[in-house]
N, C-alpha and C positions, 0 to 999 in steps of 0.2 A: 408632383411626386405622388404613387400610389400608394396608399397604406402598404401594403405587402412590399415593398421596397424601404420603406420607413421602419419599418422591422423587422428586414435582413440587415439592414444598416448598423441598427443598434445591437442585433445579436452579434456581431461580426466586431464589435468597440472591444478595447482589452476591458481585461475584470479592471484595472484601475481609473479609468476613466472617469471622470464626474455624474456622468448620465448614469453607469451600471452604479456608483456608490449612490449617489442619489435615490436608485432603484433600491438598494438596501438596506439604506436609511429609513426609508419609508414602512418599508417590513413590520409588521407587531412581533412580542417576544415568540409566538408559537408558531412563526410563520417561519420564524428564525430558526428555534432550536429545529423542524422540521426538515426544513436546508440542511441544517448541522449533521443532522441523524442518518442523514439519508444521501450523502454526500458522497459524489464519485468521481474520487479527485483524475480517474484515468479515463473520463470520456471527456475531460477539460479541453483548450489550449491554451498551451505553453509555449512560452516564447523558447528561442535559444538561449535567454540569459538562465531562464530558471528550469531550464535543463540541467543549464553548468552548475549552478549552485543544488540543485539536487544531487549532481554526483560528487560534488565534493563535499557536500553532507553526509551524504554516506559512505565516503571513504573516509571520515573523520572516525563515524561511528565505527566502523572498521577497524581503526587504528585504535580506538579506544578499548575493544573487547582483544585486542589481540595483548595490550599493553596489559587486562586485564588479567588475561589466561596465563600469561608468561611470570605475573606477578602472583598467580594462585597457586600454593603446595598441593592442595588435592583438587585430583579431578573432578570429584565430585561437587564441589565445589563455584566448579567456574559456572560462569553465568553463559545465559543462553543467546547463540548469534545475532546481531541485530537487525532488524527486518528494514530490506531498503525501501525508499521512501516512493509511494506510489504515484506514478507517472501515466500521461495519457497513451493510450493506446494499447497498454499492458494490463493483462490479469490480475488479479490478486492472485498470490502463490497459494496453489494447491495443500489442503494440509497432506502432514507426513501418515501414512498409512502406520497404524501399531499392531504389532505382533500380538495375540487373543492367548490365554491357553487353551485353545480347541486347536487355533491354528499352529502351534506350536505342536502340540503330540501330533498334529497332522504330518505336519512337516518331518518331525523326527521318524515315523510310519514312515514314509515314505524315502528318505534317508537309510533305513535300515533292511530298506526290503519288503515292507508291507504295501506296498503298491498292489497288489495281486491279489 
């Protein structure tokens, strides 16, 4: 067996395996928290089981901010959506763009007819 087939081999073993924990074990703490830091959980694989269990993670968290809102008298109040739990092959969600007050009098300009 060729090295280069020796590890695709081992690239190719689930994360739980003895050899990749073995591999981790081994790790020092900075080697570690580096991994930690820099970790991207969406270029992973994933089995089909912990697919499943991501989306019923997140439809728990779901169920929980909905049970929250419904149980908060002000709006202002309720707590902010919960962010689904990131999966391979997907993006991190884009942040939401905010309204400036430049772009706002801009906006309102142009609403009123100042476009010209």
């Amino acid at each position: 067996m060729s090295w280069r087939r020796l590890r695709v081999i081992i690239q190719h073993l689930p994360p739980e395996s003895h050899t990749w924990t073995a591999l981790r074990n081994a790790m020092s703490e900075e080697e570690l928290a580096a991994q930690a830091e820099g970790g991207q959980p969406e270029q992973g694989r994933w089995s089909q089981l912990e697919q499943l269990v991501a989306v019923v993670a997140d439809r728990v968290a779901r169920l929980e901010y909905v049970l929250r809102c419904v149980n908060t008298e002000k709006k202002s109040q309720r707590p902010e959506p919960p962010e689904p739990i990131r999966r391979p092959g997907a993006k991190p969600p884009r942040p939401k763009a905010t309204l400036t007050d430049a772009s706002a009098d801009r906006l309102f300009q142009l609403i009123n007819g100042g476009a010209a």
